[in-house]
N, C-alpha and C positions, 0 to 999 in steps of 0.2 A: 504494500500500500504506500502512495506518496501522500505525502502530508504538508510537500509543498502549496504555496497561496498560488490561488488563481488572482487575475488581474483584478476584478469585483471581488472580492475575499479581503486585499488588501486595501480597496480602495475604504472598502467597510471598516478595517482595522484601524487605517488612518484620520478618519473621518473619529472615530470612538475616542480615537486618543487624542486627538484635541482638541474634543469635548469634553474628554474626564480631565484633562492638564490646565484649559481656558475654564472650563465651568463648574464642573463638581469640587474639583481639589479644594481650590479657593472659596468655595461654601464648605466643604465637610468639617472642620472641624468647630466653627463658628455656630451650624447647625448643632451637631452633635449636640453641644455643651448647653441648647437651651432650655430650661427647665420644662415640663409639662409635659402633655402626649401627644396633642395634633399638633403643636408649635413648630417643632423641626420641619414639616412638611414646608414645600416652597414650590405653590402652583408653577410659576414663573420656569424653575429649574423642567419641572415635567412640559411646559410650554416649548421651551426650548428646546428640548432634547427629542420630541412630539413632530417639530418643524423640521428634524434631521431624521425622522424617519426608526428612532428608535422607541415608538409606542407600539407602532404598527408592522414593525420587523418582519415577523414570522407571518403577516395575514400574505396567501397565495395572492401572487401576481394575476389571474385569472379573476380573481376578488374584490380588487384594488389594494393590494397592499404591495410589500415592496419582494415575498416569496425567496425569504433569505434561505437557504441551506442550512442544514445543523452547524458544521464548520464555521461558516461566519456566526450563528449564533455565539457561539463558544468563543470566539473573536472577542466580539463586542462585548459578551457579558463580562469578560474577564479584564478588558481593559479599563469598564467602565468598573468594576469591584476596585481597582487597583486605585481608584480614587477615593471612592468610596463604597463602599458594599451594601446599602441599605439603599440607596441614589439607582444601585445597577438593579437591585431588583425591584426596584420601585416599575422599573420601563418592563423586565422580561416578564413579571407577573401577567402582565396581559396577552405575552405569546403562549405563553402556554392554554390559556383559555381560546386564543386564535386558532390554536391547530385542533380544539375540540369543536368550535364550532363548524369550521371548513369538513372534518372528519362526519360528523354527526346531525349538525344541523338540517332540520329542514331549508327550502331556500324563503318559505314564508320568513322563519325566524331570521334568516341572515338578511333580510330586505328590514325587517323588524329592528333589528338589535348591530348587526354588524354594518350596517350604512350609515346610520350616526354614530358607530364609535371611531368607523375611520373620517368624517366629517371634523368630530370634535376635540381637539387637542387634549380638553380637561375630562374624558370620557375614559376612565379605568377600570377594568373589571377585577371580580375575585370571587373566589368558591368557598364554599363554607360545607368543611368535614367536622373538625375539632367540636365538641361538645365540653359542654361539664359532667366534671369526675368520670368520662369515659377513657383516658388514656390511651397508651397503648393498642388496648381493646376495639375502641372505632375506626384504628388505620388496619389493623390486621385482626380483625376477630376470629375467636378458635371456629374453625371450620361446621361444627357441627352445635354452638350453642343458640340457640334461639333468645337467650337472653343478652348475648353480647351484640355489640354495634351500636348503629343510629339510633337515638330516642325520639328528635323529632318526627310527629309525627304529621302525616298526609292521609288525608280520609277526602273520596269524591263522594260528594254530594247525591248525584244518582249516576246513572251508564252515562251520560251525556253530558253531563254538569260538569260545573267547577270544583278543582280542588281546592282544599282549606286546609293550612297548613298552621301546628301549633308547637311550639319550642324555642330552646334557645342555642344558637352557638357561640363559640368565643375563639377569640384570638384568630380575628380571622381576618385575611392579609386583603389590605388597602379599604380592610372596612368602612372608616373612616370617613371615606374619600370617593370610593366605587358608585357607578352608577350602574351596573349591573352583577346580578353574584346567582352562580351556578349553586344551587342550594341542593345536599344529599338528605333525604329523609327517606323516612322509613313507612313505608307503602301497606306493608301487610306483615304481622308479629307474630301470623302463625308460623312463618316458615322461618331459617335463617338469614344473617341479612344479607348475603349476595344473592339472596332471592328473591327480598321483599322490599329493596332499595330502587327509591325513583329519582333521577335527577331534574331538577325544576330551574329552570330560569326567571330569575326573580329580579327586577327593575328595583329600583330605590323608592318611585311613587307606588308599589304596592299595597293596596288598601290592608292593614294590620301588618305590616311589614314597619319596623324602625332598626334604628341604630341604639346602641347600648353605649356599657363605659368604653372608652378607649385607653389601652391598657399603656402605661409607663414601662420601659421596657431599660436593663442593664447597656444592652446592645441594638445596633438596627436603628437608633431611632428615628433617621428620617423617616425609615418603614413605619407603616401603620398599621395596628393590630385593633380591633376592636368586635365589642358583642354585636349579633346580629338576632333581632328579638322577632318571634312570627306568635301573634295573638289573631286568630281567627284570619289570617293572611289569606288573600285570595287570589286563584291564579289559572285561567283559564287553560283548559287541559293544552291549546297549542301552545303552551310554555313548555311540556314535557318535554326533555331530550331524550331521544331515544324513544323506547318501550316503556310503559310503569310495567313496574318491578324488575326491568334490565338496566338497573343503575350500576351494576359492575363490570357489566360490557362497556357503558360511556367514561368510567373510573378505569379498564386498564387498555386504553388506546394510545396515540400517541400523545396525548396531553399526560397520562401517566406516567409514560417512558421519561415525557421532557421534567418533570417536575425534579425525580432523582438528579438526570442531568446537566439541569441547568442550577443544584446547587451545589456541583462538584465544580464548574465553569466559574460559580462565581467565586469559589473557596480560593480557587488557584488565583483569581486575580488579588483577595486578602496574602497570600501567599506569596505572590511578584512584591506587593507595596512592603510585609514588613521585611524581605532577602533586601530588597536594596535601602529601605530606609536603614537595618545593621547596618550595611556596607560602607552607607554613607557616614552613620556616625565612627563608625570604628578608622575609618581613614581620617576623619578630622579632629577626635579625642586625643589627648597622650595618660597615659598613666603610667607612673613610673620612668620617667622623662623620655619615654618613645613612644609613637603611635598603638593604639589599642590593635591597630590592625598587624603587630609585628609581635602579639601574644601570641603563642600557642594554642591556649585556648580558646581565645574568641575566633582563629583561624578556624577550628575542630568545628563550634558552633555555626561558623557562615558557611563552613563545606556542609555541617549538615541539613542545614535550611535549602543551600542550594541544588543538594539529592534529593531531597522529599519534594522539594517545589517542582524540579524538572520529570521526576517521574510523577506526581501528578498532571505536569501537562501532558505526556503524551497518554494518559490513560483517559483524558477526558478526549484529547482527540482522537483515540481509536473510539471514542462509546461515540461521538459528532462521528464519525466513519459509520461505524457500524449504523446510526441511524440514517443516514444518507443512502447508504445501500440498502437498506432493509434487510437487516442479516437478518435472518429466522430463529427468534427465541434466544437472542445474544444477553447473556447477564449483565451485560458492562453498566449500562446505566446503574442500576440500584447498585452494584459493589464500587462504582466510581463514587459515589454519593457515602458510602459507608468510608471507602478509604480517605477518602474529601475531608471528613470529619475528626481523624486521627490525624492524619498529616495537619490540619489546620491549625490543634491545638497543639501540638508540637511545635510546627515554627514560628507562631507568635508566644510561646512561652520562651524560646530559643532568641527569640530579638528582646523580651523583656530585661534576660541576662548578660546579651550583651550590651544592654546599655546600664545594665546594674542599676545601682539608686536612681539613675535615672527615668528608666523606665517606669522602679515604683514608686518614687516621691512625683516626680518634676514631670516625665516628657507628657506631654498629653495624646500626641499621636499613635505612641507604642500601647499606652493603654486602650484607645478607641479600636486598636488591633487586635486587641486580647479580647474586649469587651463584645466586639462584636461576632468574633472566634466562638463565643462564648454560645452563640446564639444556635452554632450545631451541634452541641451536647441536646436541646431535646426537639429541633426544627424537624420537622418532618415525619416523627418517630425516631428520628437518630438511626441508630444501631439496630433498634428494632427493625431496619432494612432489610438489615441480615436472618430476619425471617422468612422477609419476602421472598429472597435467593435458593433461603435449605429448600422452601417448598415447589420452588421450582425443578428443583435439583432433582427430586424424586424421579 
């Protein structure tokens, strides 16, 4: 396989990198650091970066969108993470919802829902899985429990009527902010839930549909996390994606492949910014009246940021490969996503020590790298990836 860039590949790359150099950089850390939950967010920034073609990324050329390749996806997310990481996936959140609707959609719903959000620059979507005190449990429920999964629930009214949907979710990405959110409930309780799960496309003006708290987050904070509340919410059946009760068909498409993959893409770009922010402080420090970077140890530490950094890039661009080709049943995404997660917090614990006190008195940079690092111990399920993988495995 080459992994050389195409001419459009790179032109993509460059175009990202002096967007995250000219405009994220020079917000993130001023963002970061402002107190509250929706504050950090900065219309403006998603305006900007919306006009360059990076909301609408992934929506197919055929569609009107710009029908980027996984490769350049991986590109761009990573370049724009290297600025900042909450900023990158502020934009990729709604590629992943793009390759479900193009996948899945009807064309009434894409005339419906995907014509104004490629029209409207402040137009963000996001899906809501996470529940309270479900865990674990509602990303991968035990196969055979009828009690495990989604609790919100969807009841149709009669054979032809409306559904009414009633629960709550939480922590749930660009809530905040989203004008449309792919909402999973749970359809029917007699059976389990990859049987009884419907997928609902749910607008912001839906009648008993609101927004909750918005959650203050360690890391991420430009990202937005917030409850998503449904009281007697109402939603005419052509909102359905898919089949009801074929919500695990619309949950393992390529919107679920890219979800793994696009936060092993972004991890490697947290991974480029703390290898050379080290690099750069260790060549301009002295301790001990010669450059940090002529210690042995700090040496050890940037050689091994610089091995875990470069072998996660190529493993996100074999999983960007493997998705480009459509390998059949290729594991990379979800163990790229798993190994994303140890390597990440490895080399930002490895830049906190080579900047020593610095790191954890003073720099504010290295910490917004840990802090945000911080963010894949339980993003996604974490680890609990690696269940998705054994049971494939079988």
């Amino acid at each position: 396989m080459d992994f050389s860039l195409n001419e459009e590949q790179r032109r993509w790359q460059n175009e990202a990198r002096h967007f995250a150099r000219e405009v994220l950089l020079p917000a993130s850390l001023k963002r970061d650091q402002i107190e509250g939950a929706f504050e950090p967010w900065d219309w403006d920034i998603i305006k900007a970066g919306s006009k360059l073609g990076f909301r609408t990324f992934a929506v197919p050329k055929e569609l009107g969108g710009h029908g980027a390749d996984f490769i350049s996806q991986a590109i761009v997310m990573s370049e724009l993470a290297k600025a900042d990481s909450a900023m990158s996936k502020a934009f990729s959140q709604n590629w992943k919802w793009s390759h479900l609707i193009a996948e899945f959609c009807t064309k009434d719903q894409k005339d419906r829902f995907l014509t104004p959000f490629l029209a409207d620059h402040t137009y963000v979507i996001g899906s809501a899985s996470t529940e309270p005190n479900a865990g674990s449990d509602n990303r991968f429920p035990p196969l055979e429990d009828k009690s495990a999964g989604f609790r919100l629930k969807a009841e149709r009214e009669s054979k032809d009527g409306d559904w009414i949907l009633n629960g709550d979710k939480c922590f749930i990405a660009n809530g905040s902010v989203g004008k449309l959110f792919f909402i999973n409930a749970r359809s029917d309780f007699n059976t389990i839930a990859r049987e009884g799960t419907t997928v609902f496309m749910v607008p912001l003006d839906t009648p008993g549909f609101r927004i909750g708290k918005i959650f203050n987050k360690a890391g991420w904070r430009f990202y937005q996390n917030a409850e998503l509340i449904c009281e007697d919410a109402r939603l005419p059946h052509a909102n359905v994606v898919g089949e009801p009760h074929k919500g695990q068909k619309v949950r393992s498409g390529v919107a679920a492949e890219f979800s793994d993959f696009e936060l092993a893409a972004n991890a490697l770009g947290i991974c480029d910014a703390a290898t050379e922010y080290a690099m750069a402080f260790a060549k301009k420090e002295k301790r001990a009246g010669k450059p940090l970077w002529d210690h042995q140890l700090v040496q050890l530490n940037i050689h091994e940021m610089n091995m875990l950094t470069e072998t996660l890039r190529s493993y996100v661009m074999r999983c960007a490969w493997d998705m480009d080709t459509r390998v059949h049943g290729s594991l990379s995404p979800v163990l790229a996503m798993a190994y994303a997660s140890d390597v990440l917090q490895r080399v930002t614990k490895l830049n906190m020590e080579v900047h020593g006190a610095h790191g954890g008195m003073m720099d504010a940079m290295t910490q917004k790298l840990v802090r945000d690092g911080i963010i894949w111990t339980h993003l996604a399920g974490d680890n609990t990836q690696r269940l998705k993988a054994v049971r494939r495995m079988k």
